[in-house]
Gaussian input, Z-matrix of N, CA and C with variables (Angstrom, degrees):
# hf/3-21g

backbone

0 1
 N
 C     1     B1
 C     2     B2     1     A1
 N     3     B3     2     A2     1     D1
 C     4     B4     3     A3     2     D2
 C     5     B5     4     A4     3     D3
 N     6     B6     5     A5     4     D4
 C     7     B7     6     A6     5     D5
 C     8     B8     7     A7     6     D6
 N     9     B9     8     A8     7     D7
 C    10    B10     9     A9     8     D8
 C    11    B11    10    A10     9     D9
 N    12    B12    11    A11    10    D10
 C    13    B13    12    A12    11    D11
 C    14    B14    13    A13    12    D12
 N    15    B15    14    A14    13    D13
 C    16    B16    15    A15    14    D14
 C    17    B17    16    A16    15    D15
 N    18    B18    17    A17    16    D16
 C    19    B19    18    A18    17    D17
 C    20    B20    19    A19    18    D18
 N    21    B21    20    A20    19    D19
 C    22    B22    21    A21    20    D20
 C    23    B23    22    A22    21    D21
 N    24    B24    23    A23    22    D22
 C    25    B25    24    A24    23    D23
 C    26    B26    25    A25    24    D24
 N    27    B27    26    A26    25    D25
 C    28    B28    27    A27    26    D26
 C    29    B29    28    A28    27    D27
 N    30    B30    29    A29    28    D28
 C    31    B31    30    A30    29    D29
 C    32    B32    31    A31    30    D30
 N    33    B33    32    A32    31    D31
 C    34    B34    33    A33    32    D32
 C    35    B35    34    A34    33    D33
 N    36    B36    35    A35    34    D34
 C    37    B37    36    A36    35    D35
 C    38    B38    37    A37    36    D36
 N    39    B39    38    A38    37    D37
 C    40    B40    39    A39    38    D38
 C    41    B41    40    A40    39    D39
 N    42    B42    41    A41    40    D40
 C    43    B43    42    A42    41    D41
 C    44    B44    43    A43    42    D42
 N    45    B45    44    A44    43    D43
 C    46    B46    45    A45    44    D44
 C    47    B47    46    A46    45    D45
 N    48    B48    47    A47    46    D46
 C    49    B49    48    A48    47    D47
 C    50    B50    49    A49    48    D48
 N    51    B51    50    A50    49    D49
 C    52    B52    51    A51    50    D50
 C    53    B53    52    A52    51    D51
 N    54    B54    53    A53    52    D52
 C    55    B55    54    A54    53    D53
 C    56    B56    55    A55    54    D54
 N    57    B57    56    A56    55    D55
 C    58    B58    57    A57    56    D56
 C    59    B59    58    A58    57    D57
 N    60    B60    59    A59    58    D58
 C    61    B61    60    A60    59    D59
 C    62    B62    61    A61    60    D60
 N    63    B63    62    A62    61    D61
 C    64    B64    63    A63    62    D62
 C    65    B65    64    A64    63    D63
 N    66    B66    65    A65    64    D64
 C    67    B67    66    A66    65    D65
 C    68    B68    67    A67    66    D66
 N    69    B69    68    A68    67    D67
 C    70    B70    69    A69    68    D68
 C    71    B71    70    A70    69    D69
 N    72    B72    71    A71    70    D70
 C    73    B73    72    A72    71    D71
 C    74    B74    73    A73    72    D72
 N    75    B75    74    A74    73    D73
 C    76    B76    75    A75    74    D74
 C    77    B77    76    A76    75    D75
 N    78    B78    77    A77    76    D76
 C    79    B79    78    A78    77    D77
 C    80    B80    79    A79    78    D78
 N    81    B81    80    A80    79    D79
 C    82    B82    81    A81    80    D80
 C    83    B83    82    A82    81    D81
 N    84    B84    83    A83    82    D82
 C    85    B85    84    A84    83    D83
 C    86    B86    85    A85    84    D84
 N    87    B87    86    A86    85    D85
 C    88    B88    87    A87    86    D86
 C    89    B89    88    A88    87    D87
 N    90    B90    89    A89    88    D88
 C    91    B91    90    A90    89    D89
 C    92    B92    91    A91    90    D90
 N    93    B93    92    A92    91    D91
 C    94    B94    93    A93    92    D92
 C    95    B95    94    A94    93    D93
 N    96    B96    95    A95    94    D94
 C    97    B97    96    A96    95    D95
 C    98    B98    97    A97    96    D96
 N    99    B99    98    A98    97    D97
 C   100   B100    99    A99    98    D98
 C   101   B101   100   A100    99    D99
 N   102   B102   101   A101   100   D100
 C   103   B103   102   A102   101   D101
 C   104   B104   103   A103   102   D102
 N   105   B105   104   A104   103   D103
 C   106   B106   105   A105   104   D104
 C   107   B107   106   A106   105   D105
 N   108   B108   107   A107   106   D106
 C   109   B109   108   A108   107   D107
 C   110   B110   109   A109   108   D108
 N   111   B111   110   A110   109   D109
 C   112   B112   111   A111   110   D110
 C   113   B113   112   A112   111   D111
 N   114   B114   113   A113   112   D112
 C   115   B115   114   A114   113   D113
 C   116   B116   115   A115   114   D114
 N   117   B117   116   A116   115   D115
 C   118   B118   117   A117   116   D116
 C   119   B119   118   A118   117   D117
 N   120   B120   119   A119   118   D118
 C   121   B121   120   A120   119   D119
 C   122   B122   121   A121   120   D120
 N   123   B123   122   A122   121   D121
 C   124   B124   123   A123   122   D122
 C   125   B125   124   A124   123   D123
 N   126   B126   125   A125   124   D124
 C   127   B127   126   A126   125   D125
 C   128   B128   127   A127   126   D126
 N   129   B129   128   A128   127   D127
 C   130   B130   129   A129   128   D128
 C   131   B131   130   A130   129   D129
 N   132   B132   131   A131   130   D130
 C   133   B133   132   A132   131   D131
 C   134   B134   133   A133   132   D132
 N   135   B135   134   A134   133   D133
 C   136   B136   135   A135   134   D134
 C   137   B137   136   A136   135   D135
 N   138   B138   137   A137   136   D136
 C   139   B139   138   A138   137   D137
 C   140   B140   139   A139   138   D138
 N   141   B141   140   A140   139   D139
 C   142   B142   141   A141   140   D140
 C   143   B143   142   A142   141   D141
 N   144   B144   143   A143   142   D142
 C   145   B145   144   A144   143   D143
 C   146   B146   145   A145   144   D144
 N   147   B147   146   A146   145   D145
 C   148   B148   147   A147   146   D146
 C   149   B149   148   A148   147   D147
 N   150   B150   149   A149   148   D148
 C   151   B151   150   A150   149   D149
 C   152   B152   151   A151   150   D150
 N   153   B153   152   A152   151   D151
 C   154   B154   153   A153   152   D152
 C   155   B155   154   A154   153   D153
 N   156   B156   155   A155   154   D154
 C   157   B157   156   A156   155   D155
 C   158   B158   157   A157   156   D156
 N   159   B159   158   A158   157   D157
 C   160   B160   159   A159   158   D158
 C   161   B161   160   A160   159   D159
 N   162   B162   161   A161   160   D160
 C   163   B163   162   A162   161   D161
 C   164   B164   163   A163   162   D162
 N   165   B165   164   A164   163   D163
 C   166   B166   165   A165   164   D164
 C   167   B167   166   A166   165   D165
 N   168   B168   167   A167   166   D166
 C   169   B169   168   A168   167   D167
 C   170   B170   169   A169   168   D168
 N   171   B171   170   A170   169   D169
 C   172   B172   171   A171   170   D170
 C   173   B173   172   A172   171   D171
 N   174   B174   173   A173   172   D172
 C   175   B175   174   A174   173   D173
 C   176   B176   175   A175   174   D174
 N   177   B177   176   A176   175   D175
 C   178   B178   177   A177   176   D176
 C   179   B179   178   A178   177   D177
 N   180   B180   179   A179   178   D178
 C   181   B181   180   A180   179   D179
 C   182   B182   181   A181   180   D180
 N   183   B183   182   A182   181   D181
 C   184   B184   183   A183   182   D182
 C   185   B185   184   A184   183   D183
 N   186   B186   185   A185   184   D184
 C   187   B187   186   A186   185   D185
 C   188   B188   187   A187   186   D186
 N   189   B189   188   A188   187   D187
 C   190   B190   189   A189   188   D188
 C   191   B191   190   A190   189   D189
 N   192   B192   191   A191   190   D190
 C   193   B193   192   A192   191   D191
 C   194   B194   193   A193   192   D192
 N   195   B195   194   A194   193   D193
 C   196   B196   195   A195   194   D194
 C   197   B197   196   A196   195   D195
 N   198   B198   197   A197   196   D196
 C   199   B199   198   A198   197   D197
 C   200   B200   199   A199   198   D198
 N   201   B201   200   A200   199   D199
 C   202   B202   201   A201   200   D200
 C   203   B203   202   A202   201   D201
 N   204   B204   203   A203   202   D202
 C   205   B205   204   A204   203   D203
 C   206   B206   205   A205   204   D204
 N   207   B207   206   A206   205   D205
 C   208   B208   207   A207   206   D206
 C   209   B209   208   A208   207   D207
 N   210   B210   209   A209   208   D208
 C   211   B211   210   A210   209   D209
 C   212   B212   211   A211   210   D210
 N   213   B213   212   A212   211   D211
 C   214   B214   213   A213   212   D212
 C   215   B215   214   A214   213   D213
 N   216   B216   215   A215   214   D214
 C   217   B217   216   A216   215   D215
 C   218   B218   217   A217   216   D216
 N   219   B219   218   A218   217   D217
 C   220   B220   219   A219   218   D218
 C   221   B221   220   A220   219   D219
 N   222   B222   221   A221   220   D220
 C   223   B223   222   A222   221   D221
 C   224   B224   223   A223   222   D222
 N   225   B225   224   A224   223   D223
 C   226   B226   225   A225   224   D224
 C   227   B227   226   A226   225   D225
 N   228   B228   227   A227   226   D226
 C   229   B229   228   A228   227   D227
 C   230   B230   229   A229   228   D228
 N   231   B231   230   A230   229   D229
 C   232   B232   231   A231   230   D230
 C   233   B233   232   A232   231   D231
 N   234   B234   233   A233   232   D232
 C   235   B235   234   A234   233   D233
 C   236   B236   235   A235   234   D234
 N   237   B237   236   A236   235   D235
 C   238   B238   237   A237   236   D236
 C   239   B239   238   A238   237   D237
 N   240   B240   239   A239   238   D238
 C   241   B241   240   A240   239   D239
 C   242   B242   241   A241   240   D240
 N   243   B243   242   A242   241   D241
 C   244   B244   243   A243   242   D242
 C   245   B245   244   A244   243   D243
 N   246   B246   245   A245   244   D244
 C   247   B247   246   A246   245   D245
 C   248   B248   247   A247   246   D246
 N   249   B249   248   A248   247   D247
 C   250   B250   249   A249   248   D248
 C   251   B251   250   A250   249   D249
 N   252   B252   251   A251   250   D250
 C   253   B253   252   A252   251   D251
 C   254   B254   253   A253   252   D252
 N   255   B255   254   A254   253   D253
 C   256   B256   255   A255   254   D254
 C   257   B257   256   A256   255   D255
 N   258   B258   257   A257   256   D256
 C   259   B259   258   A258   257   D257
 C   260   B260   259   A259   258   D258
 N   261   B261   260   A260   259   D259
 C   262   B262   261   A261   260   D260
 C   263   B263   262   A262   261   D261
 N   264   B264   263   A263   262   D262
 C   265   B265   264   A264   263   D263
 C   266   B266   265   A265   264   D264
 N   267   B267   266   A266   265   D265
 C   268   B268   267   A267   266   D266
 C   269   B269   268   A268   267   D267
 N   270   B270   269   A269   268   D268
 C   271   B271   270   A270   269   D269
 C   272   B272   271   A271   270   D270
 N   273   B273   272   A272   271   D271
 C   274   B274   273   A273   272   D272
 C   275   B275   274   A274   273   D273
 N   276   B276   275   A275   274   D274
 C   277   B277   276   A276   275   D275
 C   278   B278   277   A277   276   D276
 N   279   B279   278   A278   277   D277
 C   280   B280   279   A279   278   D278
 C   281   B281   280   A280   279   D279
 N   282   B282   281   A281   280   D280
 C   283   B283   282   A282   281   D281
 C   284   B284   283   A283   282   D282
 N   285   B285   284   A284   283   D283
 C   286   B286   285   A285   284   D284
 C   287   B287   286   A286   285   D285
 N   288   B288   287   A287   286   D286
 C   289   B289   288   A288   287   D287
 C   290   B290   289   A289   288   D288
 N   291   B291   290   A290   289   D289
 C   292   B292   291   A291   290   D290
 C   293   B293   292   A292   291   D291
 N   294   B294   293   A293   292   D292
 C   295   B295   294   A294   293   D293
 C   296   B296   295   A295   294   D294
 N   297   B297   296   A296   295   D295
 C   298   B298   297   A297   296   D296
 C   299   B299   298   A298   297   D297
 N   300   B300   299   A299   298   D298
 C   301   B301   300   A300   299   D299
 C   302   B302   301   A301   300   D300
 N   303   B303   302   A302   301   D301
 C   304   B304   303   A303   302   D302
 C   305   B305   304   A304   303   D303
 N   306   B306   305   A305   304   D304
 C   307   B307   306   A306   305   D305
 C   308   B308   307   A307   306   D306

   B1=1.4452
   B2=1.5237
   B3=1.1766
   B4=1.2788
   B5=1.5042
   B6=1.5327
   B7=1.6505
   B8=1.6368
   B9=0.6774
   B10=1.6349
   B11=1.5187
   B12=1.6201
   B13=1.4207
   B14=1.7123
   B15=1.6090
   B16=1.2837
   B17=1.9899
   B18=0.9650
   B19=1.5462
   B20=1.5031
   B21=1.1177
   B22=1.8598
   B23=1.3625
   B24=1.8269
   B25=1.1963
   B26=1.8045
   B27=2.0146
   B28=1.6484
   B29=1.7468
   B30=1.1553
   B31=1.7856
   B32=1.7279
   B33=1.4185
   B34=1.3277
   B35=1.9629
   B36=1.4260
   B37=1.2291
   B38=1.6560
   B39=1.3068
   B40=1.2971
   B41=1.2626
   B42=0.9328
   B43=1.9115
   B44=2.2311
   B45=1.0238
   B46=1.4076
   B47=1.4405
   B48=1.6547
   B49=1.6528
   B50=2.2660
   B51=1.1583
   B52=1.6589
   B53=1.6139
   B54=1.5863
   B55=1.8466
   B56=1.0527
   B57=1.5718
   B58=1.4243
   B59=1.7361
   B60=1.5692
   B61=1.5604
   B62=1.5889
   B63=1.2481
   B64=1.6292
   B65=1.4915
   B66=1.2761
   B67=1.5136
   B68=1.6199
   B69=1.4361
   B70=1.2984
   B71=1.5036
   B72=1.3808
   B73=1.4001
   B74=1.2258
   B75=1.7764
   B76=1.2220
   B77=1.5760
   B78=1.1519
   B79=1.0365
   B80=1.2911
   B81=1.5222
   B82=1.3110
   B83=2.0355
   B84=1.3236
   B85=1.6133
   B86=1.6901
   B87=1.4708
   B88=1.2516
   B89=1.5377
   B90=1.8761
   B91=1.0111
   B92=1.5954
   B93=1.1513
   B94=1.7624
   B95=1.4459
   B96=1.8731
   B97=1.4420
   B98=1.4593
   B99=1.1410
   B100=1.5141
   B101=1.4245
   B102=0.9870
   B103=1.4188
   B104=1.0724
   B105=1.7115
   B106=1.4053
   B107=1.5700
   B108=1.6337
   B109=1.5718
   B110=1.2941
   B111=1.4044
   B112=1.6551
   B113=1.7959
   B114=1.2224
   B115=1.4278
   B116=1.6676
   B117=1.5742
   B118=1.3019
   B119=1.6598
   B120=1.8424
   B121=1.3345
   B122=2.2343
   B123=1.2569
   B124=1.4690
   B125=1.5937
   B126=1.0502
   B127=1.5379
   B128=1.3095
   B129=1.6174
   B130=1.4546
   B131=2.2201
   B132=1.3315
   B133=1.6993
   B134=2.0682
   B135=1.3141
   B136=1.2199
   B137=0.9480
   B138=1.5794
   B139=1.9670
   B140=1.3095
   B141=1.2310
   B142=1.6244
   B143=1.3926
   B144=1.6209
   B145=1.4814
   B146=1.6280
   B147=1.4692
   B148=1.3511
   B149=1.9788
   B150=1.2853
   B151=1.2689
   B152=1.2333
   B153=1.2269
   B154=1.7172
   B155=1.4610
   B156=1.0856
   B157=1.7843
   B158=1.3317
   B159=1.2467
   B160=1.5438
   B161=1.5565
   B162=1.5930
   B163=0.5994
   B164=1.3694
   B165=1.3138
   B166=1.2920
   B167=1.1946
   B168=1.3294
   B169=1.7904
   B170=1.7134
   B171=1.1186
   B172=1.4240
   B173=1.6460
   B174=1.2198
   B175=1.5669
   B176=1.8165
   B177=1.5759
   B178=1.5238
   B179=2.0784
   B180=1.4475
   B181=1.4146
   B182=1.6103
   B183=1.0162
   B184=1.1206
   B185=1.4680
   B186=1.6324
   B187=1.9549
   B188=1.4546
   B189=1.0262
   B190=1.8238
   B191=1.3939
   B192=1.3223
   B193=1.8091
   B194=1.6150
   B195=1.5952
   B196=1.2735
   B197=1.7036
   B198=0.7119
   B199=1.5094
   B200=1.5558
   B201=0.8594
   B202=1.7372
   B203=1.3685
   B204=1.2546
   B205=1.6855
   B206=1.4234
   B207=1.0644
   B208=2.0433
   B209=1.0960
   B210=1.2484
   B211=1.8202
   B212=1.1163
   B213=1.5943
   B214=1.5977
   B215=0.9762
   B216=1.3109
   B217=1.7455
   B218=1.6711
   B219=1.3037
   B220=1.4257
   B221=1.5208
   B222=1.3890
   B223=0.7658
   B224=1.4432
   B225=1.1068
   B226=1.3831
   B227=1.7951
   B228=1.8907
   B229=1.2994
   B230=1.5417
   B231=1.3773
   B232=1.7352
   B233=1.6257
   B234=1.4859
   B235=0.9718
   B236=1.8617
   B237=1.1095
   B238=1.8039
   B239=1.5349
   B240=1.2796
   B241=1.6500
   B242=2.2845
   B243=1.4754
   B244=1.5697
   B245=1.2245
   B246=1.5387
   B247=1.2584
   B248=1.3627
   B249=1.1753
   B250=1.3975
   B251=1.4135
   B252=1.3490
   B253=1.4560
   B254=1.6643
   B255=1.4934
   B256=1.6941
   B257=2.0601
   B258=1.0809
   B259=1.9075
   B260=1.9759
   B261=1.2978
   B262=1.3404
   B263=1.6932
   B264=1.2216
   B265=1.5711
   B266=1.6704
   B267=1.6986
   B268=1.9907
   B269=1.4921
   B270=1.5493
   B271=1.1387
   B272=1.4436
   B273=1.1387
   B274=1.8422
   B275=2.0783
   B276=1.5799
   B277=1.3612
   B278=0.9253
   B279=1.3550
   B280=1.6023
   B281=1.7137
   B282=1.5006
   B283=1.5412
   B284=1.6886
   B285=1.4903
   B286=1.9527
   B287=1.1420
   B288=1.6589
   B289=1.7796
   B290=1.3018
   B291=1.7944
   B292=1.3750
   B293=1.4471
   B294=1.0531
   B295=1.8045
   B296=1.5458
   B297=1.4088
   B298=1.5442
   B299=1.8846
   B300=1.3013
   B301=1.1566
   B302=2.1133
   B303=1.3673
   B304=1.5465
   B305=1.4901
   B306=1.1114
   B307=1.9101
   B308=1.5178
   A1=111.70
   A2=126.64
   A3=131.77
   A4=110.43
   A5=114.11
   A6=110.09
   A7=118.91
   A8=130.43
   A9=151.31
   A10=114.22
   A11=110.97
   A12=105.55
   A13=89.08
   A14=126.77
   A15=148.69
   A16=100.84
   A17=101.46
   A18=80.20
   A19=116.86
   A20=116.86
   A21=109.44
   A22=92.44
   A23=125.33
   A24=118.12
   A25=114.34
   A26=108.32
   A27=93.84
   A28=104.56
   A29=107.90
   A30=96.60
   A31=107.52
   A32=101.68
   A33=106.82
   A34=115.12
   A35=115.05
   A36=111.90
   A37=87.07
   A38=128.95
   A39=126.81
   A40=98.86
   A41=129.51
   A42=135.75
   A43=95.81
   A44=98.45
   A45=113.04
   A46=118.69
   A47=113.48
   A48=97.03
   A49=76.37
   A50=114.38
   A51=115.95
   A52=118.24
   A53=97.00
   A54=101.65
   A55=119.55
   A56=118.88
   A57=129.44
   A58=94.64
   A59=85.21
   A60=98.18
   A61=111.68
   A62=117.99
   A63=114.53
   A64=99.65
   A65=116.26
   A66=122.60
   A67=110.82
   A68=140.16
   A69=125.47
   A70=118.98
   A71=112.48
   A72=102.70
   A73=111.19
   A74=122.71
   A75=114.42
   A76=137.41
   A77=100.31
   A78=114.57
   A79=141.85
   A80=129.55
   A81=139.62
   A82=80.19
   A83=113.30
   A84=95.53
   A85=96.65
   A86=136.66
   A87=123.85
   A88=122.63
   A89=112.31
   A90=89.45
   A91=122.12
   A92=109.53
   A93=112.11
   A94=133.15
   A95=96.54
   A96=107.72
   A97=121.70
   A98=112.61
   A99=99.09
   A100=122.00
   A101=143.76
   A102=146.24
   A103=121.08
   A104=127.49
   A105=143.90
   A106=124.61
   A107=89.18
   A108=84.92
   A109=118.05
   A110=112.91
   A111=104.38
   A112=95.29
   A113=132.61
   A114=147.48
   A115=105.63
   A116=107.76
   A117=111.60
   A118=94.64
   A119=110.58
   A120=126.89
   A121=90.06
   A122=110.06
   A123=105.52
   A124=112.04
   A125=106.78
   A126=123.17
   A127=115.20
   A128=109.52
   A129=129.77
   A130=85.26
   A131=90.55
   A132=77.94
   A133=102.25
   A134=134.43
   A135=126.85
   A136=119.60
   A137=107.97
   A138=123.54
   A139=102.33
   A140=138.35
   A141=133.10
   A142=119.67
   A143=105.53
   A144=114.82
   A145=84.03
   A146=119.88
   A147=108.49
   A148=102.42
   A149=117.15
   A150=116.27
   A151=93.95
   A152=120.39
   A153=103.79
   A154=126.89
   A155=122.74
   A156=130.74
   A157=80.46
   A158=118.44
   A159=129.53
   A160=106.51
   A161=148.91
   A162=136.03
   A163=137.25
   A164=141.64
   A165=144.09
   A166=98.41
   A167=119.88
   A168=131.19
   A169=88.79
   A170=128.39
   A171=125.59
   A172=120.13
   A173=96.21
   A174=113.43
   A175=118.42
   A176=101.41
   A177=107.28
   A178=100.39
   A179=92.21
   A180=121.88
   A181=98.87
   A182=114.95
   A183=111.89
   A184=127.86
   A185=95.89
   A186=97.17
   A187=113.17
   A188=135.87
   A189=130.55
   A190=99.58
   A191=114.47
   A192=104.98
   A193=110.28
   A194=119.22
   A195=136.67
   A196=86.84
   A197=170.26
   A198=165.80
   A199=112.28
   A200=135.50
   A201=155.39
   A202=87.75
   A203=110.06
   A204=124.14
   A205=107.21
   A206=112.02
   A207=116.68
   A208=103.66
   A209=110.73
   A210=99.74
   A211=119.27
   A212=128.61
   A213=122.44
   A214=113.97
   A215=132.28
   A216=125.65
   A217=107.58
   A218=116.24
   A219=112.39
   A220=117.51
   A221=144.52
   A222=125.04
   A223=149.05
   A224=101.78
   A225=126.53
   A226=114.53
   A227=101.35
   A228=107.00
   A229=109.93
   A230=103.95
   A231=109.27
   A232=104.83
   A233=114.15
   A234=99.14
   A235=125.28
   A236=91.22
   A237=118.07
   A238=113.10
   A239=107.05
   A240=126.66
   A241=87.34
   A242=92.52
   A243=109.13
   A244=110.96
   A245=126.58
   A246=144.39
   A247=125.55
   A248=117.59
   A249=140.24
   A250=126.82
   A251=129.45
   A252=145.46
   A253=86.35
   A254=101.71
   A255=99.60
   A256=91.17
   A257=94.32
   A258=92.33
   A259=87.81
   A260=95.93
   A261=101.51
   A262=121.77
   A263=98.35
   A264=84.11
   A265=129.39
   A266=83.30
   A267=102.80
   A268=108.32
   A269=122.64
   A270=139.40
   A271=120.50
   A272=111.32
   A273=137.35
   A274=99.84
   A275=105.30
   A276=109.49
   A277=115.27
   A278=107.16
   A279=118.53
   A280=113.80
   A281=123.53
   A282=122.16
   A283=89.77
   A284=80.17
   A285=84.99
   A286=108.31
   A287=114.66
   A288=121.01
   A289=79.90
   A290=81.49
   A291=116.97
   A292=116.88
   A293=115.54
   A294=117.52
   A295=104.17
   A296=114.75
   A297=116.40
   A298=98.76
   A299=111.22
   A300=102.01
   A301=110.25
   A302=75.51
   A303=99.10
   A304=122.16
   A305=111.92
   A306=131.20
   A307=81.97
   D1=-39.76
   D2=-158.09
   D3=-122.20
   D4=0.79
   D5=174.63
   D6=-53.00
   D7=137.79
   D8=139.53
   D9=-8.20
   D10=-54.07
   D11=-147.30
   D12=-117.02
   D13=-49.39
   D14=-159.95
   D15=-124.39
   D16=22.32
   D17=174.43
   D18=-115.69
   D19=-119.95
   D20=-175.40
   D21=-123.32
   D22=-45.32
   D23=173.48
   D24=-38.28
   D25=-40.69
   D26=-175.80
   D27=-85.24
   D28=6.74
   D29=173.09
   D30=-81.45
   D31=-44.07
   D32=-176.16
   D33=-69.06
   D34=-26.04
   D35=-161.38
   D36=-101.96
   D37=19.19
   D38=166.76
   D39=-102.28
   D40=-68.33
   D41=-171.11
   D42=-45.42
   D43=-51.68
   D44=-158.31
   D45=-131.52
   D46=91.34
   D47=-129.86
   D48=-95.43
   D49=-9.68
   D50=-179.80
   D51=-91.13
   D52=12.62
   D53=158.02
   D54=-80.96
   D55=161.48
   D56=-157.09
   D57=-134.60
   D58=107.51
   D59=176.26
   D60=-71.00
   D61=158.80
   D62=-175.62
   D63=-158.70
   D64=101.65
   D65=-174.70
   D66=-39.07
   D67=161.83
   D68=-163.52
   D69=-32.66
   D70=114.46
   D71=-178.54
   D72=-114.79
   D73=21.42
   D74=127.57
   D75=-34.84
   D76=-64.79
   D77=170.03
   D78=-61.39
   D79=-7.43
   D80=-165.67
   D81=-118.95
   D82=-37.75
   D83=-174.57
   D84=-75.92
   D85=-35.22
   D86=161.07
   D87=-30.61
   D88=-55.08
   D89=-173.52
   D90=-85.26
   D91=-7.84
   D92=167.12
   D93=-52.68
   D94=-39.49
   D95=155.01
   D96=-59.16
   D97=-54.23
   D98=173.32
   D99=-64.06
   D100=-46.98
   D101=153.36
   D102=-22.43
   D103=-46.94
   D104=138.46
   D105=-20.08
   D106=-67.69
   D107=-172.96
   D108=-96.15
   D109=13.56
   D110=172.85
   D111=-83.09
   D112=6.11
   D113=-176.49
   D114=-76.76
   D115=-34.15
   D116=-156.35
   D117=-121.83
   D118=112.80
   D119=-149.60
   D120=-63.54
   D121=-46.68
   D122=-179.56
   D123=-39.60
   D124=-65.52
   D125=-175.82
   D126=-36.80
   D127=-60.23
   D128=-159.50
   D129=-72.24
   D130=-46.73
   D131=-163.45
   D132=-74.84
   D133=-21.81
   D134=145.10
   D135=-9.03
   D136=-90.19
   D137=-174.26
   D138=-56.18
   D139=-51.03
   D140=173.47
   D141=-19.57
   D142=-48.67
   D143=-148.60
   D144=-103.31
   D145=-25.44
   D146=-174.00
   D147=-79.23
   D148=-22.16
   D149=-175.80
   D150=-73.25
   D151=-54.57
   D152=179.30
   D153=-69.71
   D154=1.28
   D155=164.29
   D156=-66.09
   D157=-93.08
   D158=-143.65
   D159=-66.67
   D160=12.30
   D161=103.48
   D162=-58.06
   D163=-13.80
   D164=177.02
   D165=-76.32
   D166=-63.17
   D167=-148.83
   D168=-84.16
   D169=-40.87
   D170=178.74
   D171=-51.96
   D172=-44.78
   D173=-173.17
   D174=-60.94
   D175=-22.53
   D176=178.49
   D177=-136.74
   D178=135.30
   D179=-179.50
   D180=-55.23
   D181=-31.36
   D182=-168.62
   D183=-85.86
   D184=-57.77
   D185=147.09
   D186=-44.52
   D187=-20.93
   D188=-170.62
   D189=-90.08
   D190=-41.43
   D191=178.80
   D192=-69.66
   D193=-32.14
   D194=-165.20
   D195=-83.73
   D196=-40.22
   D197=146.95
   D198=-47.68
   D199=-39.31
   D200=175.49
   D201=-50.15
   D202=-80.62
   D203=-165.70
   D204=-50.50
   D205=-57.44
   D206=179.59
   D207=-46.51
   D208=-52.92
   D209=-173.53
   D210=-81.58
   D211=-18.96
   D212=153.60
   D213=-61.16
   D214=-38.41
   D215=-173.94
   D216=-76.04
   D217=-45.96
   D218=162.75
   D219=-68.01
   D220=16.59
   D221=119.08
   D222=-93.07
   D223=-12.16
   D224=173.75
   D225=-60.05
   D226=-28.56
   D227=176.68
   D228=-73.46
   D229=-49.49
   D230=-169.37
   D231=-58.40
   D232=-28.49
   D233=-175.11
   D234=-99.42
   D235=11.03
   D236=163.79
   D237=-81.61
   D238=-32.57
   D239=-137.56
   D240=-108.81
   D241=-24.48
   D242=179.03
   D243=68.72
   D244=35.20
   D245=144.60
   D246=-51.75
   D247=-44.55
   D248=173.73
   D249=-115.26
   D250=146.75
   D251=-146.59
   D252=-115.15
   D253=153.18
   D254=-179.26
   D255=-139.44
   D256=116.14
   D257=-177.10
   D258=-127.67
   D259=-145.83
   D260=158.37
   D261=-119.57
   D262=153.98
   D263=-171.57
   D264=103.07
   D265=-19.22
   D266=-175.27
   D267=-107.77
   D268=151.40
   D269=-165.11
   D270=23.46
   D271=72.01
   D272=-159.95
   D273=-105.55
   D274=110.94
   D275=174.84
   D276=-76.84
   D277=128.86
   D278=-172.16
   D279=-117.43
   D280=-175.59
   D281=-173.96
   D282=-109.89
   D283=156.65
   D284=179.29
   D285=-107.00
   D286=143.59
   D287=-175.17
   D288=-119.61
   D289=162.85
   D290=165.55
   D291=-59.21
   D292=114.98
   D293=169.77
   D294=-52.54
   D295=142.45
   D296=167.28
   D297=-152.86
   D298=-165.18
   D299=-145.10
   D300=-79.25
   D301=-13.10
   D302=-175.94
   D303=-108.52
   D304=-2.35
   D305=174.42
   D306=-94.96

């Protein structure tokens, strides 16, 4: 991505030789947001309470199946109810991680 001679930085600094490469800057504006909003007491106390969901419900197999099911059955409504679109690829149950500064 970032070579000199063969990478995207030299595709881009050929077309446009006064662009300003910036190593993933996804990621550096990720971490600004977070840095940001640990600023703003709502926010910071949000993720708190959400780190401790997903440690609670994480910690037992059983809360994880008991969460599994809620959210299949709530979707199953919206999508009775024609709230929700069903293709492939859409409303897919997933496992819950720990939030960190970069998730």
């Amino acid at each position: 991505m970032r070579g000199e001679w063969n990478g995207l930085k030299a595709l881009v600094s050929s077309d446009c030789p006064y662009a300003y490469y910036i190593h993933c800057f996804a990621h550096r504006l990720q971490l600004a947001l977070v840095a940001a909003s640990k600023e703003v007491i709502l926010v910071q106390s949000f993720f708190n309470r959400l780190s401790s969901v997903v440690n609670v419900v994480g910690a037992s197999c059983k809360r994880t199946e008991q969460l599994k099911k809620a959210y299949a059955n709530q979707i199953a409504y919206f999508v009775e109810i024609g709230e929700l679109e069903t293709r492939r690829g859409l409303n897919q149950i997933s496992t819950l991680q720990r939030a960190g500064d970069t998730r």
